[in-house]
FIDOVEX-849162 format. One record per residue: x, y, z of N, C-alpha, C in turn. Coordinates in steps of 0.05 Angstrom, whole numbers, padded with zeros to 5 digits, always signed. Layout:
// FIDOVEX-849162
XYZXYZXYZ;...
//
This chain:
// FIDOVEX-849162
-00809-01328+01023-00816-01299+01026-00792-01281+01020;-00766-01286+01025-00750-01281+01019-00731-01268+00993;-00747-01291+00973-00747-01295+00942-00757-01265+00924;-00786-01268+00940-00805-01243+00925-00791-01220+00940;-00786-01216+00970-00771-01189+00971-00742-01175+00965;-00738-01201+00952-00711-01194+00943-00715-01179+00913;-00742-01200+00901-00745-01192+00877-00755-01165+00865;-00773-01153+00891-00792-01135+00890-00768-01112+00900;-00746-01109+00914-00719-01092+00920-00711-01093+00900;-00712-01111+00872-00688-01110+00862-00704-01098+00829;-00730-01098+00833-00743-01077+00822-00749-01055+00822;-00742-01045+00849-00746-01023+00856-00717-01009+00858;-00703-01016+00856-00674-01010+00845-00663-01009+00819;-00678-01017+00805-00674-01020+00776-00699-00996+00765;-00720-00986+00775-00731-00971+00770-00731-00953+00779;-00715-00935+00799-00699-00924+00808-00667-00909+00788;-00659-00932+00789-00639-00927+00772-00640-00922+00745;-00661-00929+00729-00674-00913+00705-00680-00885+00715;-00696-00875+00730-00710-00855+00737-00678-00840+00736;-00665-00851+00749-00643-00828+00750-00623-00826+00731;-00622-00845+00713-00598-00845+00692-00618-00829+00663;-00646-00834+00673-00658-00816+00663-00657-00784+00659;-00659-00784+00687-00656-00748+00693-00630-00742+00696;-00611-00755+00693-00585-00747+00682-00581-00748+00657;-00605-00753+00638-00588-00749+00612-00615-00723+00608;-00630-00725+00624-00640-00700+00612-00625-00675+00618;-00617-00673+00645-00603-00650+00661-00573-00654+00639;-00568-00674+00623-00550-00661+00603-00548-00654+00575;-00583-00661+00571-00587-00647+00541-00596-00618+00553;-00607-00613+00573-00616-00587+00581-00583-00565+00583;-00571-00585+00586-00542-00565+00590-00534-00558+00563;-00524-00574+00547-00514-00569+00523-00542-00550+00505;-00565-00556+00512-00585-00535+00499-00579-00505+00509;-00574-00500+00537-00566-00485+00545-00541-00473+00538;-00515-00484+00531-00491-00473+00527-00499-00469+00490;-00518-00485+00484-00522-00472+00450-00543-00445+00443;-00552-00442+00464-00567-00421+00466-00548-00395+00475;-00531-00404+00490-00514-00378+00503-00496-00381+00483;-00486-00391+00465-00462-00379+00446-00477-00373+00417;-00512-00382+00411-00525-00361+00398-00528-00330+00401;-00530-00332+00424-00539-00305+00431-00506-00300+00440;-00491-00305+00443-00467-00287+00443-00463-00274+00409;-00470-00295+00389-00462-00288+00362-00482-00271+00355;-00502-00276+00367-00525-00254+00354-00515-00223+00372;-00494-00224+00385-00497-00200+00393-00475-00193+00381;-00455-00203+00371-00433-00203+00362-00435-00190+00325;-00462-00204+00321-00474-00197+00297-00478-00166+00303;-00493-00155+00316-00506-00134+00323-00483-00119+00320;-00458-00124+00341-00434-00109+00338-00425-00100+00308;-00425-00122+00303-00411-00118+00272-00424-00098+00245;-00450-00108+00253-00475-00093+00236-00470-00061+00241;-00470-00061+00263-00462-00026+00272-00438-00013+00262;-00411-00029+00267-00395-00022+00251-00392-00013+00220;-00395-00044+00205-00401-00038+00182-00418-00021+00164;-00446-00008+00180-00455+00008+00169-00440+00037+00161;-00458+00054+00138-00441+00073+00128-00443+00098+00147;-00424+00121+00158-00427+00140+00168-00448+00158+00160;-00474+00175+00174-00488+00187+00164-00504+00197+00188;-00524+00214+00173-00541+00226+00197-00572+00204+00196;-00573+00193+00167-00608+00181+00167-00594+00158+00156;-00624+00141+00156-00612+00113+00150-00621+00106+00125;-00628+00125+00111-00643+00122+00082-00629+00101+00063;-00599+00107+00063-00589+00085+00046-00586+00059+00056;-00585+00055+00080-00585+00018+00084-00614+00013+00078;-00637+00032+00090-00668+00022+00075-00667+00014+00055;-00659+00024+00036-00649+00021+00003-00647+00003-00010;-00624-00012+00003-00611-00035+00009-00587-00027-00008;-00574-00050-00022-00543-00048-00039-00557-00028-00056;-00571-00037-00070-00562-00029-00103-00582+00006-00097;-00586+00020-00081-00586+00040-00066-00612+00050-00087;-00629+00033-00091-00661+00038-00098-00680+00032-00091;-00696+00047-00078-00721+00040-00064-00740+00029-00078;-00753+00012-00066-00773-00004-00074-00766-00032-00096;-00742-00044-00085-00727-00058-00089-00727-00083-00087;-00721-00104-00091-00724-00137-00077-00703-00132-00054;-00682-00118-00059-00664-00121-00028-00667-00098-00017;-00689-00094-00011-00692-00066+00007-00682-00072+00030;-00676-00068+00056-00670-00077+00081-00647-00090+00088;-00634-00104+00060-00611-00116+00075-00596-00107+00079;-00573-00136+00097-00560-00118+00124-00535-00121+00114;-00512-00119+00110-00483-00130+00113-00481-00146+00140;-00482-00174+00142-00472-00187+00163-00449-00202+00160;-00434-00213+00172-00420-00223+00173-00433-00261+00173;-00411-00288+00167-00414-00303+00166-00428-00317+00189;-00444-00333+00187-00463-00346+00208-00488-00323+00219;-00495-00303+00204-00519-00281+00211-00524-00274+00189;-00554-00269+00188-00575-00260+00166-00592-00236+00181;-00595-00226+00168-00620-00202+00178-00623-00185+00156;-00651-00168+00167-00664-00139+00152-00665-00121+00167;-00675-00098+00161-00681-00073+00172-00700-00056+00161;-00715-00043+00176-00738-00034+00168-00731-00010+00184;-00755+00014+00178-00754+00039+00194-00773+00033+00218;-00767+00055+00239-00775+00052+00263-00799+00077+00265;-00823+00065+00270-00844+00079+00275-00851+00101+00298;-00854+00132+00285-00854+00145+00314-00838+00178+00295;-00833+00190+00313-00817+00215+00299-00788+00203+00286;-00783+00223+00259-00761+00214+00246-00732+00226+00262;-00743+00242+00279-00713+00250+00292-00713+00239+00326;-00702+00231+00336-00676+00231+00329-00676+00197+00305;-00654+00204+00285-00663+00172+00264-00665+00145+00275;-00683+00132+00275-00664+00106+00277-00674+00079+00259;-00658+00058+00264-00662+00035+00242-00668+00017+00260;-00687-00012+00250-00702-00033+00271-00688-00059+00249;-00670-00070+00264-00661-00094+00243-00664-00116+00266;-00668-00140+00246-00678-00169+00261-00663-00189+00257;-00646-00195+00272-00618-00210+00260-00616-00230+00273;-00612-00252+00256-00609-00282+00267-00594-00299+00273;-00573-00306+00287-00543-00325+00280-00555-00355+00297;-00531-00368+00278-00525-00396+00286-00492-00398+00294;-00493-00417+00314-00461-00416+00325-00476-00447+00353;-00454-00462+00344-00451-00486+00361-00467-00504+00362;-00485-00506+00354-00519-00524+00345-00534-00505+00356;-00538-00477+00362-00560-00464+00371-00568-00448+00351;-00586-00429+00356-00597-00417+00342-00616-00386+00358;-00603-00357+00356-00624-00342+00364-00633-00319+00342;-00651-00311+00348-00657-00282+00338-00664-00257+00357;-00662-00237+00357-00651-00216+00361-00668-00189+00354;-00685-00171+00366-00689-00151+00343-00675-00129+00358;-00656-00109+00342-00640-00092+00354-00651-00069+00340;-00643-00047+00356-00656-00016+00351-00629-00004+00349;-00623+00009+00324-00595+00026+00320-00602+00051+00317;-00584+00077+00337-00587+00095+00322-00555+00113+00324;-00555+00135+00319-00536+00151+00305-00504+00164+00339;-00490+00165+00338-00473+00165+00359-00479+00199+00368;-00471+00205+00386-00481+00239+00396-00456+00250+00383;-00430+00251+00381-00420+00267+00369-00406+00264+00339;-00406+00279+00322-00389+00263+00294-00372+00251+00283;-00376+00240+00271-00343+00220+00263-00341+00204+00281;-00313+00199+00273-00304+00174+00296-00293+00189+00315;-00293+00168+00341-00279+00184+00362-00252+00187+00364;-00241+00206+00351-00210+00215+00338-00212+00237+00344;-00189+00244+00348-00173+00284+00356-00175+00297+00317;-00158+00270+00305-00156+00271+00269-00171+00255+00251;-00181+00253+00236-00196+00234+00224-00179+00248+00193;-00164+00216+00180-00145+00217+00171-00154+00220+00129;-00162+00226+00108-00173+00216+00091-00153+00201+00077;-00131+00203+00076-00110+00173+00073-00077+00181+00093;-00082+00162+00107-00062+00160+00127-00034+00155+00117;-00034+00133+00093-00007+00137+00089+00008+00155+00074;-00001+00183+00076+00008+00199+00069+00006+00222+00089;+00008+00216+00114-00004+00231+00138+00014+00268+00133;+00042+00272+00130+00048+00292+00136+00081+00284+00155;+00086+00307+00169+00108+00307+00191+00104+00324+00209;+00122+00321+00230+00122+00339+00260+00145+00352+00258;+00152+00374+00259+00168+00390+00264+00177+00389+00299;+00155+00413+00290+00149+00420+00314+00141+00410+00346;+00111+00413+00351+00102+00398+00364+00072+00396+00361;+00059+00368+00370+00032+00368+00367+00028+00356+00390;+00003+00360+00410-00001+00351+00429-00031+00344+00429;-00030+00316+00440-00068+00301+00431-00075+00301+00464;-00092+00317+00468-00108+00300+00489-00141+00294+00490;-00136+00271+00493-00172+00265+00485-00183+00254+00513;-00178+00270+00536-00202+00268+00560-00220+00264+00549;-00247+00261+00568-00277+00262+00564-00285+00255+00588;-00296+00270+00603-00306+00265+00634-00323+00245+00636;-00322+00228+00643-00340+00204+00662-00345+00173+00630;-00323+00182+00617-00328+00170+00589-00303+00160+00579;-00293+00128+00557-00269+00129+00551-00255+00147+00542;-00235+00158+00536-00214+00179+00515-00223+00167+00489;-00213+00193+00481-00219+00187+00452-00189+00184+00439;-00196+00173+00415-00168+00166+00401-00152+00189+00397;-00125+00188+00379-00105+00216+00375-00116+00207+00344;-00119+00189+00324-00118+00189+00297-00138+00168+00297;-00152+00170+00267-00165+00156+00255-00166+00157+00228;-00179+00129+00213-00171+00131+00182-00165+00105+00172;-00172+00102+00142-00170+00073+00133-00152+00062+00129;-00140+00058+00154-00117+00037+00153-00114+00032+00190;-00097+00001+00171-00096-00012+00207-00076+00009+00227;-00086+00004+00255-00076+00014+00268-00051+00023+00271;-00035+00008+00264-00005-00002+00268+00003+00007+00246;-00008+00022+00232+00003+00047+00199+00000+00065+00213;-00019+00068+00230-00028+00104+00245-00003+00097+00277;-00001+00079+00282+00023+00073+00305+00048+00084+00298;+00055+00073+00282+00080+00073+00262+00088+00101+00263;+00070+00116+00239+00069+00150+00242+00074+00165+00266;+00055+00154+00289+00068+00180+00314+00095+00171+00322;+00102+00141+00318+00126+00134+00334+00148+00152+00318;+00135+00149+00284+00158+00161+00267+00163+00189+00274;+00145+00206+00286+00146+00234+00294+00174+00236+00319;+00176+00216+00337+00188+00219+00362+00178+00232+00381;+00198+00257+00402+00196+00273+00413+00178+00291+00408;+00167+00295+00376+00146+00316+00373+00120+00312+00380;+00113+00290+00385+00083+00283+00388+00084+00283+00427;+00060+00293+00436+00050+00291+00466+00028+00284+00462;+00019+00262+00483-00011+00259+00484-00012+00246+00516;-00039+00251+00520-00043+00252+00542-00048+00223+00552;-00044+00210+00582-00057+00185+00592-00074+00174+00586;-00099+00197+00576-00123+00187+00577-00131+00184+00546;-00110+00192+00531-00117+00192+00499-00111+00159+00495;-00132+00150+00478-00133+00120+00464-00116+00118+00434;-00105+00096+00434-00086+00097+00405-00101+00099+00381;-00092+00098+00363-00104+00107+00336-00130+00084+00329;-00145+00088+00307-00169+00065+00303-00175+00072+00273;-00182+00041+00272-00197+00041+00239-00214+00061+00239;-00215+00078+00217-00245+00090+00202-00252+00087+00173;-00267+00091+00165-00271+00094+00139-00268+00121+00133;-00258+00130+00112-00254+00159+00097-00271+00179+00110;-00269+00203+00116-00287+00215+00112-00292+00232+00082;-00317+00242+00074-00330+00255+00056-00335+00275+00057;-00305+00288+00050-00298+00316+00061-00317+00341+00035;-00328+00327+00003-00331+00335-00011-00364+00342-00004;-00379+00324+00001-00413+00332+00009-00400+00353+00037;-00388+00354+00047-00390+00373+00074-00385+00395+00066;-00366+00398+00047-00369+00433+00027-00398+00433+00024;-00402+00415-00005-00426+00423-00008-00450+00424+00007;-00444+00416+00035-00464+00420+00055-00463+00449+00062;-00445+00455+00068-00430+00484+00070-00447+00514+00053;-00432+00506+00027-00441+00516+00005-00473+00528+00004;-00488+00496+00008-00512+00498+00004-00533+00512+00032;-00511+00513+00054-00526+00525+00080-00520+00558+00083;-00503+00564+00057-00507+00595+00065-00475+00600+00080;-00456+00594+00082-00435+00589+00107-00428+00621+00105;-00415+00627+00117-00407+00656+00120-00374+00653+00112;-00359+00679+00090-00335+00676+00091-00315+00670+00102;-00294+00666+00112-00269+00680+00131-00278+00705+00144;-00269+00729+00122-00276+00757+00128-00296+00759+00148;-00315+00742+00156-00339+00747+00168-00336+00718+00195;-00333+00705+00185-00334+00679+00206-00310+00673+00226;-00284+00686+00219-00265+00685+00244-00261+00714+00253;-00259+00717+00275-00262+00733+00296-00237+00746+00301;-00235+00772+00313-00203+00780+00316-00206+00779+00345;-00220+00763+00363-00228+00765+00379-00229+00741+00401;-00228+00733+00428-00242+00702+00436-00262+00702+00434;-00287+00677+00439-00314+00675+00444-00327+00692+00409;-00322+00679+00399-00337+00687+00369-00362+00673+00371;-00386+00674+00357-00403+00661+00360-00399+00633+00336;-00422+00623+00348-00415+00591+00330-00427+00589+00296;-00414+00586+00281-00421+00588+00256-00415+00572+00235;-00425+00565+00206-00405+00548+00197-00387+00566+00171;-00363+00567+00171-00349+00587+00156-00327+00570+00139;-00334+00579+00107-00326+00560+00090-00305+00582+00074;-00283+00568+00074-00263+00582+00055-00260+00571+00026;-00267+00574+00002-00264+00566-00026-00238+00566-00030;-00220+00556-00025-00191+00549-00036-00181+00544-00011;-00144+00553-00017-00135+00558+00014-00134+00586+00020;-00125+00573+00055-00138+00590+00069-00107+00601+00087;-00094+00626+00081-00074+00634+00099-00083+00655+00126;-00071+00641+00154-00082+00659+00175-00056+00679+00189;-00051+00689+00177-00030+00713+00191-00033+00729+00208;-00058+00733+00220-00065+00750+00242-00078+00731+00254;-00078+00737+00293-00090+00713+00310-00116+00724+00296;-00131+00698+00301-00162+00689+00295-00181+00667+00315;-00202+00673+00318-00213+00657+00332-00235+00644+00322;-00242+00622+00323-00273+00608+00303-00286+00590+00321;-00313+00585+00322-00327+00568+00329-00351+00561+00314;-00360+00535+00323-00375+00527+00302-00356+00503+00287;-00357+00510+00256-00353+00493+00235-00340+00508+00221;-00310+00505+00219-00298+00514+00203-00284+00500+00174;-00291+00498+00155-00292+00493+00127-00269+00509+00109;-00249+00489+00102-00229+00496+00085-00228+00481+00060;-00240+00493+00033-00236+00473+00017-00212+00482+00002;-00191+00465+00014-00160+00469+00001-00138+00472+00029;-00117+00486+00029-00093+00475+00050-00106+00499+00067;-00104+00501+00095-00104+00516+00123-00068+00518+00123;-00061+00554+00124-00033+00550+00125-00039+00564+00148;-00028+00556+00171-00037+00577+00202-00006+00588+00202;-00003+00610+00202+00023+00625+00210+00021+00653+00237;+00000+00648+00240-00009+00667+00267-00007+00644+00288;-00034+00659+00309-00050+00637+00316-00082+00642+00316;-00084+00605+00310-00110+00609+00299-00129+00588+00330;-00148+00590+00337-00169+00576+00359-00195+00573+00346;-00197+00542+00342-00223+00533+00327-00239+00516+00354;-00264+00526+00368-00278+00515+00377-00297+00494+00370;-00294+00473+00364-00322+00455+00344-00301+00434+00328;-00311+00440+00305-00288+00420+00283-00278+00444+00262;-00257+00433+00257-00250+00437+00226-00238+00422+00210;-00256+00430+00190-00248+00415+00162-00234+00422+00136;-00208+00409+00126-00191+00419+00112-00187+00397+00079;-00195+00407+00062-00191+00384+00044-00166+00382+00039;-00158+00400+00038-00129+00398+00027-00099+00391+00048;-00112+00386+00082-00095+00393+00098-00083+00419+00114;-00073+00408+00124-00064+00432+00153-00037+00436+00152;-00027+00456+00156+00004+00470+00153+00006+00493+00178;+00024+00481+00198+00029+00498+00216+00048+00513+00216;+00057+00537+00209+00088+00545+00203+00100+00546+00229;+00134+00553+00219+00145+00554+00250+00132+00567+00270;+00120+00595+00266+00113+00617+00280+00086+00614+00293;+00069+00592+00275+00046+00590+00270+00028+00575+00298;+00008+00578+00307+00000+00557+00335-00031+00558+00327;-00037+00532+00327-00066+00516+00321-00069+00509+00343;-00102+00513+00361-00113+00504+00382-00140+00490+00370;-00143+00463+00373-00172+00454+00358-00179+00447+00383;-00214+00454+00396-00223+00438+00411-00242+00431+00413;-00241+00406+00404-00258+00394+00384-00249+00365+00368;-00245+00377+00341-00234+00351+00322-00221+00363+00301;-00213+00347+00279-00212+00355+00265-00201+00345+00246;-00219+00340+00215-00220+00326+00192-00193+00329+00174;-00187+00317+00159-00165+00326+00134-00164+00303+00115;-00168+00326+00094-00169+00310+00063-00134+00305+00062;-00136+00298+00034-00113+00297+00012-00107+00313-00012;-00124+00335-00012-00114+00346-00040-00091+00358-00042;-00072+00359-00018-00048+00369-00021-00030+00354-00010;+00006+00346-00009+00019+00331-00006+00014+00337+00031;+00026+00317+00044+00024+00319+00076+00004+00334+00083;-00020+00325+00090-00049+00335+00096-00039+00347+00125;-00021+00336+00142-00005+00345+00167+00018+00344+00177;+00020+00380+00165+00046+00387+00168+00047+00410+00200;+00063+00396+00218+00061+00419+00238+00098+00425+00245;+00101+00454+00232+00132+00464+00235+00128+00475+00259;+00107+00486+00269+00105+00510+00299+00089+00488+00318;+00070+00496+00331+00049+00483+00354+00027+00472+00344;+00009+00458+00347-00012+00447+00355-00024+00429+00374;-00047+00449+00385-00060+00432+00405-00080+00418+00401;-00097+00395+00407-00116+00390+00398-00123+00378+00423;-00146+00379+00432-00169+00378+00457-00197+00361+00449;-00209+00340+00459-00233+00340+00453-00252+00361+00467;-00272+00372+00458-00291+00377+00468-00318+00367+00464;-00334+00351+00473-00356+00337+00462-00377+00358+00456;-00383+00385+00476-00405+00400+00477-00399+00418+00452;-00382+00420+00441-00369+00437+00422-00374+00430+00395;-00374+00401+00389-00370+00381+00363-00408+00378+00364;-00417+00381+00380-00452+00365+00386-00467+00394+00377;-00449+00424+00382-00459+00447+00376-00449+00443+00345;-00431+00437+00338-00423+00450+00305-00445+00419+00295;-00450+00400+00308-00469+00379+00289-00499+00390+00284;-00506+00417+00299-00524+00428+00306-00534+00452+00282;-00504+00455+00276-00500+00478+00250-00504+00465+00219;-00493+00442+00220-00484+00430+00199-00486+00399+00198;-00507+00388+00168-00500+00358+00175-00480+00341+00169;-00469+00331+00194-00448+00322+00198-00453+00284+00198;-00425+00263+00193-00438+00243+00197-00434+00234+00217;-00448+00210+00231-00449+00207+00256-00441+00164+00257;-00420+00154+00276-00425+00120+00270-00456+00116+00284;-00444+00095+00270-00476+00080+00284-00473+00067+00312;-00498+00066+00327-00491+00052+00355-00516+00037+00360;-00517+00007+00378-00529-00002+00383-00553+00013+00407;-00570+00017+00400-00592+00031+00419-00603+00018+00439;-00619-00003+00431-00628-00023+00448-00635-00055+00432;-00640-00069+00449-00646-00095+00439-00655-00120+00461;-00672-00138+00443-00682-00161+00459-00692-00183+00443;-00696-00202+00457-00691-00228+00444-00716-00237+00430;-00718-00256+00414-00749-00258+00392-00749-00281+00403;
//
């Protein structure tokens, strides 16, 4: 009797011990399915990141619909710029066209997993990048004399940068360190950041084509001017204080030798020239081309301030471009 219950223990130990070397290899394909699932979906969101970035600055999404070769009704209508290991499209999002947005379905692989993704993008609330300057070529920024002072608060929100523009950081670093003692910026201001150019040339002609009101008429001898967009055809010299809000438009150099107070943005193709005497208050932003040597020259003062409610009113006047931002998203 002995025999069989040893035998019948030693079966039941052995079937036992399957059962569990069993469910330990399941509890470790379930793991590694699991850690390939979580570094899909880290890449698929990583994708999403990237997708946002890389898209072009604007108010609608007409040209990524497009696709590349920027013709509708296309074989590549929808596609996306992704980065390696992600594929996706984009289609328009059904419903009112404002506020815009784009519906792209993006898929990555990373580690043996595999997810997809459908993300909802739309347009950032205030213009440009989040910069005090948005640079149209940095390495030719200008000099400080004088003094320029960045502060990019924003209540209950990161700071915004002191510079922006197509080049790495550490070109736009370089520059304020090269200034010294002339540059102030505040605790809460963030260091400089990639942008792409802005397209200072459609914003005239946005200008142009909206009717803008002169100088003579659009700056104020006064504070609290009303908000407008006011385009100067060449340059623009300010010898008497002035005050502007809205969108102020310089196609060619801003030489400020008074002082001048721009509420909103301004835009200068040609650059900014502060003379000794001269004091610039932006609060707001504020763009600068290249059509003239040192797009920023400050011999006297400049202040520059964000104001978000200010830049969201002149986007209100005038279309302005906006980055892209992830809206919402969930998993397919």
């Amino acid at each position: 009797m002995a025999l069989p219950a040893a035998l019948a223990a030693l079966l039941v130990a052995a079937v036992l011990g399957a059962a569990v070397a069993d469910l330990a290899r399941t509890q470790l394909e379930l793991a590694r399915l699991r850690r390939a699932a979580a570094r899909a979906l880290a890449a698929a969101d990583g994708c999403a990141a990237e997708v946002a970035a890389g898209l072009p600055l604007g108010w609608t999404f007409d040209a990524v619909l497009s696709g590349p070769d920027g013709a509708a009704g296309t074989s590549d209508d929808g596609e996306l710029p992704t980065p390696p290991g992600c594929s996706g499209f984009a289609s328009g999002v059904p419903g009112p066209a404002e506020p815009p947005r784009l519906l792209a379905v993006l898929e990555a692989e990373h580690g043996g997993g595999r997810r997809a993704i459908e993300v909802v993008y739309g347009r950032a609330p205030t213009p440009g990048p989040p910069a005090l300057v948005w640079l149209q070529d940095p390495g030719s920024a200008g000099w400080v004399s004088g003094t320029l002072a960045f502060d990019g608060r924003v209540a209950g929100r990161p700071g915004w940068s002191s510079l922006a523009g197509p080049a790495e950081p550490a070109v736009l670093d370089g520059w304020l360190s090269a200034q010294g003692g002339a540059i102030a910026t505040s605790v809460e201001t963030e260091g400089p950041i990639w942008a792409p150019p802005p397209d200072l040339g459609a914003l005239v002609a946005a200008a142009i084509a909206g009717g803008a009101l002169p100088p003579a008429t659009g700056l104020a001898g006064a504070p609290s001017p009303a908000a407008a967009v006011t385009l100067a055809s060449g340059d623009l010299d300010v010898t008497t204080p002035r005050w502007a809000a809205g969108v102020l438009v310089v196609d060619g150099r801003l030489d400020v030798q008074a002082s001048l107070v721009v509420t909103g943005l301004l835009v200068a193709t040609g650059g900014v020239r502060v003379a000794p005497a001269g004091l610039l208050t932006v609060a707001g932003a504020m763009w600068l081309g290249n059509a003239r040597p040192d797009p920023l020259l400050v011999q006297g003062a400049a202040d520059l301030r964000v104001d978000v409610p200010a830049l969201q009113a002149a986007a209100g006047l005038l279309l302005l471009p906006h980055e892209t931002r992830v809206a919402g998203r969930r998993d397919l």
